[in-house]
C-alpha positions, 0 to 999 in steps of 0.5 A: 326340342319340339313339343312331341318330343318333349311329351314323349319324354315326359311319358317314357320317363312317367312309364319307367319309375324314375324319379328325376330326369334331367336334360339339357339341350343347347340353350334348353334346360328340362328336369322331369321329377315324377311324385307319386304313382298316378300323379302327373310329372312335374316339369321345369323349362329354364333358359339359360343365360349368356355367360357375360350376365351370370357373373354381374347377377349371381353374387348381388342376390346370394351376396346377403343369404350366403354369409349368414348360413355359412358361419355356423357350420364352420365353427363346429366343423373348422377343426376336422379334416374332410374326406371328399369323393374323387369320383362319381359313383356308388358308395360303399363302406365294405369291400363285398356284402358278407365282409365287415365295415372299411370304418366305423365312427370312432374309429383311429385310421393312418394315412393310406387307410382305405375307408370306403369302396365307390364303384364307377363303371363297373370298377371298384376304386378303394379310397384311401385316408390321406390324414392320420386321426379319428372318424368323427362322422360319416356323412353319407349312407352305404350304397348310395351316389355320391357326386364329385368331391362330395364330403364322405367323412370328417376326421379329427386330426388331432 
């Protein structure tokens, strides 16, 4: 990728109102976050190493800080279940605009319960309980992207 096109880029995606672009082009990273109206886009050019380093360099430096940060939240959540996303997609927590919630927090649901719609390409894929039990939380907010196997919901099994 040469420099008038990586400027090119820079300015269609300054004129269309997005916030992120992200493009990879053989050994060429380029993230594109724009800020405010006015405000000149921030720009980040990685290349990306050989497969046979990442894996010698990657568990030495998140070795020490990974530990630590991990252990406190699995002690509050260890005895909930977690209803990941199958898909990527749009979530939503009602089957259209004018009906009512699939679940709400607090909730006792069965197994095959459908607990949420995510929209992916223009289908609808209802997404069922797998565990029986009680919506402890719901962790992401109705109409929003979520990401495969991104955590939707704990259940108490229980």
């Amino acid at each position: 990728m040469d420099l008038k096109e990586i400027q090119n880029l820079i300015k269609f995606v300054s004129n269309s109102g997005v916030a992120e672009v992200k493009l990879e082009t053989g050994d060429v990273k380029i993230t594109i976050r724009t800020t405010l109206e006015g405000h000149a886009p921030e720009i980040t050019y990685l290349q990306q190493a050989p497969v046979q380093q990442l894996p010698q360099a990657a568990p030495a430096v998140q070795a020490a800080p990974a530990a630590p940060v991990a252990a406190a939240p699995v002690d509050e959540t260890s005895k909930y279940v977690t209803v990941k996303s199958p898909i990527i997609g749009t979530f939503y927590r009602k089957p259209s605009p004018d009906k009512p919630m699939f679940v709400e927090v607090g909730a006792t649901i069965s197994k095959g319960d459908v607990l949420c719609v995510i929209e992916a390409m223009k289908l609808f894929n209802e997404i069922e309980s797998e565990v029986s039990g009680k919506i402890v939380k719901i962790l992401v907010d109705d109409m929003s992207p979520v990401e495969f196997d991104q955590p939707l919901f704990l259940v108490d099994p229980s």
